[in-house]
C-alpha positions as a printed Julia matrix, in Angstrom:
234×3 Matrix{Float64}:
   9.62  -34.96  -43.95
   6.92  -36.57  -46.03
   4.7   -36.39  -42.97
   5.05  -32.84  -42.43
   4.44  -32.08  -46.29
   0.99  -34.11  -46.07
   0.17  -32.41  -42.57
   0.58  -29.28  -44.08
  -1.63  -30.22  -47.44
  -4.16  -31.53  -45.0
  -4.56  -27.95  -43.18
  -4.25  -25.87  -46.06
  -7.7   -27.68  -47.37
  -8.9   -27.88  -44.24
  -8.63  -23.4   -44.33
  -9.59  -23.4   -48.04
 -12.78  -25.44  -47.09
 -13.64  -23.43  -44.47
 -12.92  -19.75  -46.53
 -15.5   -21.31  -49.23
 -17.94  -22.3   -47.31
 -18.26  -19.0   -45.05
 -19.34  -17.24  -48.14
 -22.54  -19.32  -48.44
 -25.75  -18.43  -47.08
 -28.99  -20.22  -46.18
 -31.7   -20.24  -48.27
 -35.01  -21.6   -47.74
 -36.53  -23.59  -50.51
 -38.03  -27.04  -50.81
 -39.21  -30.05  -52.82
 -42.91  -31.16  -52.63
 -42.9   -34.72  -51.57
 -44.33  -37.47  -53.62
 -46.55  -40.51  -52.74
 -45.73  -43.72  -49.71
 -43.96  -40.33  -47.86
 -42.71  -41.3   -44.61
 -43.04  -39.47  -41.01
 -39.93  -38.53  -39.67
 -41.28  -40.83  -36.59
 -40.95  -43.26  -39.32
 -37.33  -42.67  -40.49
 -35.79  -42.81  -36.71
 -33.35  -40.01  -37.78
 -30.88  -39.03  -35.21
 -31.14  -35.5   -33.94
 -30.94  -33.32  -36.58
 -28.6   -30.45  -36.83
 -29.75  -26.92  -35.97
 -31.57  -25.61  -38.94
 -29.45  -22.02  -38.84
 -31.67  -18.37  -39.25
 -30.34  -15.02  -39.39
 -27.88  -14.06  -39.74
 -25.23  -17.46  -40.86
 -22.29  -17.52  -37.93
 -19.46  -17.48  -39.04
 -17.78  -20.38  -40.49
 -15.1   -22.6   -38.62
 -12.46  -25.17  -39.93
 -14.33  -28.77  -41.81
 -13.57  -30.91  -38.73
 -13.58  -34.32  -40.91
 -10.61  -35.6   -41.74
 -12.16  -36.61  -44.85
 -12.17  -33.24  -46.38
 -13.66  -32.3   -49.58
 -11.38  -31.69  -52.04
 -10.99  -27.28  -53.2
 -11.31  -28.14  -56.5
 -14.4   -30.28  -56.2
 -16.17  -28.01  -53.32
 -15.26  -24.84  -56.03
 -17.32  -26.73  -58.51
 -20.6   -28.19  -55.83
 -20.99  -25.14  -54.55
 -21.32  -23.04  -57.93
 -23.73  -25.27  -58.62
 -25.42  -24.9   -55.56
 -25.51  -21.39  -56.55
 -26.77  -21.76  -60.01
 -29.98  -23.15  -58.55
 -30.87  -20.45  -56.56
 -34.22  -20.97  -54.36
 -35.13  -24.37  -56.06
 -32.78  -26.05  -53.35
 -32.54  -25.53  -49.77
 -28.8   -23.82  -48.82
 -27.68  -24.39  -45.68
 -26.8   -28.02  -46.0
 -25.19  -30.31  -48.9
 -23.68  -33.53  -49.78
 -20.68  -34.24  -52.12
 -20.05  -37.81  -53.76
 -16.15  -37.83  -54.98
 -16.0   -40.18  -57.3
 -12.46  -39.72  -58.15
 -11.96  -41.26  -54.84
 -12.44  -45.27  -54.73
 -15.21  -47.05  -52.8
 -12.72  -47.92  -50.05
 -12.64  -44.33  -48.92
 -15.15  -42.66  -47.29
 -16.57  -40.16  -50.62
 -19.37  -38.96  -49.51
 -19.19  -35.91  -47.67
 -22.29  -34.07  -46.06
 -21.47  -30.54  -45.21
 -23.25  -28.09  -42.97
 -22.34  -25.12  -44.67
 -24.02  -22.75  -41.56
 -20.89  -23.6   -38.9
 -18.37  -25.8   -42.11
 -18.17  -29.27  -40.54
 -19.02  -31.94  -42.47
 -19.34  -36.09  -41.66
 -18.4   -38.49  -44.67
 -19.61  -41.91  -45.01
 -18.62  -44.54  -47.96
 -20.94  -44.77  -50.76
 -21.28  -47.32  -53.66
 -21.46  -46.78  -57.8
 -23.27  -48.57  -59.81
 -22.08  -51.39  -61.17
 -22.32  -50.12  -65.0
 -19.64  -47.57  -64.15
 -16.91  -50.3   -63.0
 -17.99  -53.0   -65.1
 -14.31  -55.12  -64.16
 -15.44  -54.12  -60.05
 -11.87  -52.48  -59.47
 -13.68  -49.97  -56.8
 -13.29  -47.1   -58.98
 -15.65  -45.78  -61.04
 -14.71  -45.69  -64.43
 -17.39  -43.96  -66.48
 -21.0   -41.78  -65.83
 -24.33  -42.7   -67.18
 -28.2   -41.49  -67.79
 -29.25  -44.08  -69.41
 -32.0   -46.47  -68.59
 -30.71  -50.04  -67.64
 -27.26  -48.83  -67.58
 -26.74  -49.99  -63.92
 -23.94  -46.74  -64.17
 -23.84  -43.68  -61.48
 -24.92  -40.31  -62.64
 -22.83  -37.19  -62.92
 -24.21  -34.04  -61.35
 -26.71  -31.68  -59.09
 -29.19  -34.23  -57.55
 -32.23  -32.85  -55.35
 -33.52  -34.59  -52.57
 -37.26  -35.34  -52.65
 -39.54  -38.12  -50.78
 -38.81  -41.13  -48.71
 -40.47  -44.0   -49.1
 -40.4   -48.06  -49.2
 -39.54  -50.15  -51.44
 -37.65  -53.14  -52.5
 -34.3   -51.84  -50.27
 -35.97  -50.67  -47.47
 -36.19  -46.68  -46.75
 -34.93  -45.22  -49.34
 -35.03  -41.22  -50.96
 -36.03  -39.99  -54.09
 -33.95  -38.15  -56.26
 -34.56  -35.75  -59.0
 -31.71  -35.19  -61.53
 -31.0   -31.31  -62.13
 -29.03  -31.56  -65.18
 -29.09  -32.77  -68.92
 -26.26  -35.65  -67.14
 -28.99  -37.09  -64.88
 -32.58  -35.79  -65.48
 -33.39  -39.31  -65.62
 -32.71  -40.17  -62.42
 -36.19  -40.2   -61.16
 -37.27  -42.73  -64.5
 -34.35  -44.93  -63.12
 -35.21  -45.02  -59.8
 -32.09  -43.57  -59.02
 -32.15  -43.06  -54.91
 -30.37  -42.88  -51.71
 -30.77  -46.59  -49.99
 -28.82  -48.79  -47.45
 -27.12  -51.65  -48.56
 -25.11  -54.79  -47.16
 -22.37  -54.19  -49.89
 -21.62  -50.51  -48.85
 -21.05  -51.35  -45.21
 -17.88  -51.21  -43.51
 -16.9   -54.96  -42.98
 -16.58  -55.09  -47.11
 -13.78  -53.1   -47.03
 -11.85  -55.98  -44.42
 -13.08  -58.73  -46.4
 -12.82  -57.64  -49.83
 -11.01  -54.34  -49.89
 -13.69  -52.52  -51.84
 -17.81  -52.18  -51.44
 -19.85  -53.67  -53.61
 -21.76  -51.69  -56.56
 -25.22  -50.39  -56.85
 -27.52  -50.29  -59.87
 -27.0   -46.73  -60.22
 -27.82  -45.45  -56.41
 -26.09  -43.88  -53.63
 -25.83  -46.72  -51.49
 -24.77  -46.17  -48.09
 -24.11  -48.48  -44.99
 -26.81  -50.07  -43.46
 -25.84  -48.16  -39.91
 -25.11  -44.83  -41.98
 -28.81  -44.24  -43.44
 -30.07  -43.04  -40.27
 -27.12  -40.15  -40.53
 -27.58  -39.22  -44.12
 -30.97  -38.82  -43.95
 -30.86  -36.76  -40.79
 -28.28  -34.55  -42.14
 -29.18  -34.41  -45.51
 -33.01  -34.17  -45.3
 -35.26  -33.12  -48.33
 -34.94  -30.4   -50.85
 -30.92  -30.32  -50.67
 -28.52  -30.87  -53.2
 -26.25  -34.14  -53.5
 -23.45  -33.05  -55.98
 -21.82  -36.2   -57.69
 -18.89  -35.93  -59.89
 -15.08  -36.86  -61.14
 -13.24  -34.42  -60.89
C-alpha cells in the first residue's frame, strides 16, 4: 500500500512539473563573456539540446525520476521570471539543497519540451561544518567556504586551479558576491559517484557547485551561458 501511495506522489509531481513548466517561454538574452574564455571545441560538450524558436511545443511529463520538487520549481521559476531578458529562458538548473549530497540535487531542466537530467552536486564545506551531507546554513561572505542561496547567472568558462570551470554572477543581495569569491561550476573527485559507496556522502566544496568529474561535460552542454542556476532550501 505504501508503494502505491509513493507511486502516486511520484506522478502527481511528475504532472505538476510538467503544467509549470508549459507556461514558460523562451527568451533570448545573454551574458558577455569575460577573459581565458574557452571555444566550445575546447569544452568537448556533448551534443547540445535543440535551442527551441517559435513558437515553444508544448510541454510533456519531466522524464527524470529525480523530479524537482512543486514547491521549489514554483519558487525557480518566479525568479526566472523576475529577471526578465537579463537571462536566457528556455533552459535552467535547480540545486535542492534540502536534499542531501547523496541524492542527485541538481536538476537541469529544458523548459522548451519539460525533461530535465539531475546530477549530484557538492556544498561548501562552511555550510556543513560537522560534514553530515546536508547543508546546514547559506553564506555570502568572503572566506566562508559556505554555498550561496539564490538566482545565479552563468557567464565565462575558463581555467584555473580545478580545471574547466564557469563563472558565476550572483543575482541577489544573498550571493552578489559570488563572482569576488570565485564562486563557480567545477568538477571535482569528491562529488563523483564512487563517494557515495565508500563514504555515503560527497565531499564539500569551498562554496562551488561541484559536480562529477564525468558530469561536467553534461552540465555545461545543457546548461550553457547566460542561464539561471537557482540554489535554495526550501
Amino acid at each position: 500500500m505504501r508503494d502505491m501511495l509513493d507511486a502516486a506522489h511520484s506522478r502527481r509531481a511528475v504532472v505538476k512539473n510538467g503544467l509549470l513548466l508549459a507556461g514558460v517561454l523562451a527568451v533570448p538574452g545573454a551574458v558577455s563573456a569575460a577573459v581565458q574564455r574557452l571555444s566550445q571545441s575546447a569544452l568537448t560538450p556533448v551534443a547540445q539540446p535543440p535551442v527551441p524558436g517559435f513558437p515553444v511545443p508544448v510541454a510533456r511529463p519531466v522524464t527524470s525520476a529525480n523530479v524537482v520538487r512543486p514547491a521549489l520549481l514554483r519558487r525557480a521559476l518566479a525568479a526566472l521570471d523576475a529577471q526578465g531578458g537579463r537571462v536566457k529562458r528556455d533552459r535552467i538548473a535547480i540545486a535542492d539543497f534540502a536534499a542531501p549530497s547523496a541524492q542527485a540535487r541538481f536538476h537541469l531542466l529544458d523548459l522548451a519540451n519539460g525533461t530535465s537530467k539531475s546530477f549530484l552536486v557538492a556544498h561548501g564545506s562552511g555550510s556543513d561544518p560537522s560534514h553530515t551531507g546536508w547543508l546546514q546554513r547559506f553564506s555570502n561572505d568572503p572566506g566562508s567556504n559556505a554555498s550561496s542561496q539564490g538566482a545565479f547567472v552563468t557567464a565565462d568558462y575558463y581555467v584555473g586551479k580545478h580545471g574547466r570551470s564557469q563563472r558565476l554572477i550572483g543575482l541577489d543581495p544573498t550571493n552578489n558576491r559570488a563572482l569576488e569569491r570565485a564562486i563557480v561550476v567545477h568538477a571535482a573527485w569528491y562529488a563523483n559517484s564512487d563517494m557515495l559507496r565508500t563514504h555515503g556522502m560527497l565531499g564539500r566544496s569551498q562554496g562551488c557547485f561541484a559536480v562529477g568529474d564525468g558530469d561536467l561535460d553534461q552540465v555545461f552542454a545543457r546548461l550553457g551561458e547566460g542561464r539561471m542556476i537557482y540554489a535554495a532550501k526550501v
